[in-house]
N, C-alpha and C positions, 0 to 999 in steps of 0.2 A: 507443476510449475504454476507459478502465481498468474492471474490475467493480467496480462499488460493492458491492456482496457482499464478493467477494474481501476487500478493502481491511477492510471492519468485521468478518469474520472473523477473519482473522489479519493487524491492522494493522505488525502487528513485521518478519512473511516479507516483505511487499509493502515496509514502508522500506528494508530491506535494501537488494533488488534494483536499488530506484532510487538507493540510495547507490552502488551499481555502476559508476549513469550517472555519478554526481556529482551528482546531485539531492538536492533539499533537498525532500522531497513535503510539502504541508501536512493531514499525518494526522489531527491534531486537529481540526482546524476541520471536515474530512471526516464525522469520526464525531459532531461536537458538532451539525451541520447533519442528519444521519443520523438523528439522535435527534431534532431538532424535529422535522423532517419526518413521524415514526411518529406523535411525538407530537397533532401535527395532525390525521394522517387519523385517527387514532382520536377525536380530538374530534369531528370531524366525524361518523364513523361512528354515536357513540352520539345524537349531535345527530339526525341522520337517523333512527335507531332511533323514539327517541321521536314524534318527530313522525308517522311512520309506526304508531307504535301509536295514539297519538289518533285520525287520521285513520280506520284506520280501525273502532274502538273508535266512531266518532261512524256510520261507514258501515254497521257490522254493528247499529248500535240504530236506524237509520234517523230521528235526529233533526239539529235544526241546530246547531251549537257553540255549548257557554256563553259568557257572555261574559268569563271567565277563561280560556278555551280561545283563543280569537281573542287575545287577548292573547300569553296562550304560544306559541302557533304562529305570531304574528307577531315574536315577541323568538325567539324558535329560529331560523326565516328568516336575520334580522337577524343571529346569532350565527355562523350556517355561511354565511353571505356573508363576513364579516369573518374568520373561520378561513382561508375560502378563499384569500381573497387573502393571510394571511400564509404561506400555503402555499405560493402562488404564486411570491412571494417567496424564498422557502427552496429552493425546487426550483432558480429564475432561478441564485441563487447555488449552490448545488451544483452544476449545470450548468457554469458559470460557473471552477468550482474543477480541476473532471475535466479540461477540456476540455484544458487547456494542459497537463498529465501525463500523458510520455511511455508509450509500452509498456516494460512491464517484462522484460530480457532472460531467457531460457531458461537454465537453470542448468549446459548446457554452452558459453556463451559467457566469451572469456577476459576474465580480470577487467584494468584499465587503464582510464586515461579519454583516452588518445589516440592517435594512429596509431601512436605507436612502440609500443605494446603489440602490434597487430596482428602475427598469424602468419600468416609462408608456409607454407600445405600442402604445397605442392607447384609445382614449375617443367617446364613441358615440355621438349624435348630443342628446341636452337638454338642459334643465334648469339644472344649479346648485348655483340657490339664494338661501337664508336660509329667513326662519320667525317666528325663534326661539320656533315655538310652539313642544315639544320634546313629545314625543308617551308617556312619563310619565305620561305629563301632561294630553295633551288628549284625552287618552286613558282610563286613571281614570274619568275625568269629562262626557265621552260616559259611564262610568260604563261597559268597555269589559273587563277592565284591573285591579289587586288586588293583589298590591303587599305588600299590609299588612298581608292580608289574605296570601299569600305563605311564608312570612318569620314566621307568626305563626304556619303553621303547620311544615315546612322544617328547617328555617330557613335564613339566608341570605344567597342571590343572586335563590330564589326559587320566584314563583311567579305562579299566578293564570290567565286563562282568562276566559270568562263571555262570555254567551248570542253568539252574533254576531261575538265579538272577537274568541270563542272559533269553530265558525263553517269559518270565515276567514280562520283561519289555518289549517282547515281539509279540507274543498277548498282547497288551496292555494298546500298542499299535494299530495290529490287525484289528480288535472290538472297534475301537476308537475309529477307526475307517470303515466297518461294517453298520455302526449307528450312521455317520455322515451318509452316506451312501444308501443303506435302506430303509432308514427310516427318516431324516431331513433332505435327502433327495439332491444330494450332491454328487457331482461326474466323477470321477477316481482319475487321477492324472498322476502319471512314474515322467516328470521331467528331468530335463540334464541334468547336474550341480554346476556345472560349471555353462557361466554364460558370459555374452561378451558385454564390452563396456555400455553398447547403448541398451542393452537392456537395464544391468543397474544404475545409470542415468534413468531411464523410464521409471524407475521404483522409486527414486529419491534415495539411493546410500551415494550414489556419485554425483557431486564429487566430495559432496559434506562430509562423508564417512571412510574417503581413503583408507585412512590409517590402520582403519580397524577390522578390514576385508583382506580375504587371502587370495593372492593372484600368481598364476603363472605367468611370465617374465615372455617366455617364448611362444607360447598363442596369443597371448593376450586376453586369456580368458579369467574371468574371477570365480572361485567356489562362493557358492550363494549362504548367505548370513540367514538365511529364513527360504521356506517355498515360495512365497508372497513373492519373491523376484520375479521366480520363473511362472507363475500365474499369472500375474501382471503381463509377463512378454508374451500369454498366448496370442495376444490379438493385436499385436504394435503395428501400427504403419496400417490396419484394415479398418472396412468400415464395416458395422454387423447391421445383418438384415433385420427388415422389422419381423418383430414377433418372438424374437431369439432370447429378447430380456426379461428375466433376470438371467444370467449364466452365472452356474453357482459351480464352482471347481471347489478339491479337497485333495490332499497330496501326505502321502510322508516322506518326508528327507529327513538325508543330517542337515545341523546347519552349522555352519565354520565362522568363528568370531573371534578374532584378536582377544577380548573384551579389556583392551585399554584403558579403557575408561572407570574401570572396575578397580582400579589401583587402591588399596588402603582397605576394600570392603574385605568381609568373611566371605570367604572362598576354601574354608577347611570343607572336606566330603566331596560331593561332587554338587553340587548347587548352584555352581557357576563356574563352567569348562570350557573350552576352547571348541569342543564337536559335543554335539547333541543330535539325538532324536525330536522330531516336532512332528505331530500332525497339523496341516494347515489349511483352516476353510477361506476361500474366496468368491469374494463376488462382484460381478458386470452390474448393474441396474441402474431404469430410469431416474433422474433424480427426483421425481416427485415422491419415489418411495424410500428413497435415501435415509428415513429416519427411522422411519419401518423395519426396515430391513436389518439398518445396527441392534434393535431389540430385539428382534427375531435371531441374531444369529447372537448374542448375548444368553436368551434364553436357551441356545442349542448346547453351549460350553458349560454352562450351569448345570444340566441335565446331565452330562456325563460327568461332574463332580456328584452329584446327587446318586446316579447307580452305583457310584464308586464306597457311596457310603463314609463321604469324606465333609468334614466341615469345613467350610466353604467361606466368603464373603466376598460382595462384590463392591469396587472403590470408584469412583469417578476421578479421573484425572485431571486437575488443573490447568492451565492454559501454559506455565513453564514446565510442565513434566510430560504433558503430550510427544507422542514420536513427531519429528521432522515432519511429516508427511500427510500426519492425523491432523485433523479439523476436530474431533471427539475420541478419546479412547475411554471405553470400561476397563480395567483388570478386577479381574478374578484370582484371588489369594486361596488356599486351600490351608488346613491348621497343619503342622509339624511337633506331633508333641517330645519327640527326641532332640530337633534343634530349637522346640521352643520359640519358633515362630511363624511368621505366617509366608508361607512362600508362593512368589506370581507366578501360575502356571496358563494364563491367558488374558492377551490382550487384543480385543474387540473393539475396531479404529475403522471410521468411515474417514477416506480421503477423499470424500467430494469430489471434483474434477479434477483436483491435481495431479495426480499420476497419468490420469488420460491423455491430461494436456502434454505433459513431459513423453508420452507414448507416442504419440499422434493416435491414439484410438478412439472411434467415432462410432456414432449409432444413425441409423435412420429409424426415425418414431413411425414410419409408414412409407408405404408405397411413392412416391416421387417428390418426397418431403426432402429439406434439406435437414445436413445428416448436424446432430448436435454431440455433445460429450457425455460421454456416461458417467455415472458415480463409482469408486469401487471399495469395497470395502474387505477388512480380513481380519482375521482372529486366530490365535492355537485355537484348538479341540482335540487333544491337549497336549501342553508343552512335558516332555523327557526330559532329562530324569526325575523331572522335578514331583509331578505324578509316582513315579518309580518311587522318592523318598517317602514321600505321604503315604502311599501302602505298605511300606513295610515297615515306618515306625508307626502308624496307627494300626496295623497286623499286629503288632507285639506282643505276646503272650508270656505270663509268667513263666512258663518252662524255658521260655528262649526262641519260641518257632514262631513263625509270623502265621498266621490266617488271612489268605488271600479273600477279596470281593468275591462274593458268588456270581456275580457276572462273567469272571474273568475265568472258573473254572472250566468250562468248555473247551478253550480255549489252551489248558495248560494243560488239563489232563489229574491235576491235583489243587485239594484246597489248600496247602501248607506247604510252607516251606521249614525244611529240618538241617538241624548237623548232619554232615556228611558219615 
């Protein structure tokens, strides 16, 4: 969530920013709600005041109240009940206003409201020919892949993988969690999928993202769109002791996405489904390393594109194509020479305070300091299936067999994949 501070400070820098996004923020209403709001507790406070002097004005004479006293002190009651609740109110609705107002991006983010704004930084050294044979194709004719079979049981954009296929991605997984873990020094975390409403409020998909989340009806719970939810809620409502930051969490789930919004784009193969595999790095930190720390864990996503043996590039994203919640995001594209283009298999987003605020999750920088907010940031390392496609149309062999990454041999037990 946005500072409310911020915002009634310097309400002019904070429109800007969001005109950035393309946002239209509702400033006035912010500040005119800002002002009840003060106004309130201050009624309240002097309301309190008083009564508290009578009382104990009647305690220090050690007599019983007049009976214009009982009066008063029942019409005061009566007065800061009725405040309260308009308070209440004001706050419901301010709440209510913040919540759906994105973060505001960082002022080295390029200005655009949409991908074609977006800059390549940079492209690794590879191949990026096409030879039109697409993971659809063959990946059904190896029999790994069945995407008849997933829209019969699921439906469309569901799908099945087989045999070899199906142990690929559980490789491809487990490596992907064995580099986080011991060699960039991330904690391994198996969270629920399903969490309840205030946690994805705390992430930023509620309530902006309704539409596009899968939720049960009778708990009230939501299957989580990304791990980043349930990392985000390890620490809601706590405050972390000093010494504890950076806390770097990593996790693999599915993740469950409507993808509404996806209407009209290429969705043939599996490139954009409804349930995926993701690995997903998170992290707590100071914000003094806040900038730091996004290149650092930039460079971590890069490195598993690089042993993957895959040509790579990385985009900087513009100020209208940043996620809801990012102040900066990198994506990382890897080449696809069967579909011929380049597909996002990670995006690397520092949310500055904003999830924290939205959490209530707090640090103390030391021993009997007061506790301040942390930064958090997250990224795939790396996103399923999308990885999945890039190996096995950049495997593709004239006979027809794919040749897996040598990294990923260990782990499979074989470097190829053949006709059954």
């Amino acid at each position: 969530m946005i500072s409310l501070e911020q915002i009634v400070r310097d309400p002019e820098k904070f429109r800007a920013a969001l005109v950035r996004r393309g946002e239209t923020p509702p400033i006035e209403r912010i500040i005119e709600l800002d002002s009840r709001r003060k106004e309130l507790i201050q009624a309240v406070d002097v309301d309190r005041a008083n009564r508290n002097k009578v009382s104990k004005a009647i305690g220090d004479e050690k007599r019983k109240p007049m009976p214009e006293e009982i009066v008063e002190m029942r019409e005061t009651g009566d007065r800061i009940k009725a405040i309260q609740a308009d308070l209440a109110g004001v706050l419901e609705e301010l709440n209510a206003t913040l919540l759906p107002i994105p973060n505001a991006p960082l002022d080295d983010v390029p200005d655009g409201l949409d991908e074609e704004s977006n800059i390549v930084i940079r492209t690794s050294e590879g191949l990026t020919e096409t030879h039109g044979n697409a993971h659809w194709d063959v990946a059904t004719e190896l029999d790994i892949l069945d995407l008849e079979a997933g829209a019969s049981i699921a439906g469309a954009r569901f799908y099945v993988l087989k045999g070899k296929g199906a142990k690929l991605q559980r490789a491809l997984a487990s490596w992907m969690l064995d580099i986080q873990t011991e060699v960039h020094g991330y904690t391994e975390i198996d969270p629920p999928l399903l969490v309840r409403g205030e946690t994805m409020t705390g992430s930023g998909n509620l309530p902006k993202f309704k539409d596009n989340l899968y939720r049960d009806d009778d708990s009230d719970l939501w299957l989580v769109p990304t791990a980043e939810v349930a990392l985000n809620g390890l620490h809601q409502g706590q405050i972390i002791d000093p010494d504890k930051l950076p806390l770097k969490y990593v996790a693999q789930t599915p993740s469950f996405r409507k993808e509404q919004t996806s209407a009209g784009r290429d969705v043939r193969g599996i490139k954009r489904v409804h349930q995926f595999e993701k690995v997903e790095m998170f992290r707590y930190v100071e914000p003094e390393t806040s900038d730091e720390m996004l290149e650092e864990m930039l460079g971590e996503a890069e490195s598993l594109c690089a042993r993957l043996g895959l040509t790579y590039r990385v985009l900087q994203l513009c100020a209208g194509d940043i996620g809801f919640q990012s102040a900066k995001t990198y994506d990382i594209e890897v080449w696809s020479p069967g579909c011929a283009e380049w597909l996002e298999v990670s995006s690397i987003s520092t949310c500055t305070d904003f999830q924290a605020r939205r959490n209530g999750t707090r640090y103390r920088p030391e021993v009997g300091a007061s506790t301040k907010l942390p930064h958090t940031l997250n990224g795939s390392g790396l996103a399923l299936p999308r990885i999945w496609i890039a190996v096995i149309e950049n495997g593709l062999q004239e006979d027809g067999t794919i040749v897996i990454p040598e990294v990923l041999v260990p782990y499979t037990g074989w470097d190829r994949i053949e006709a059954n």
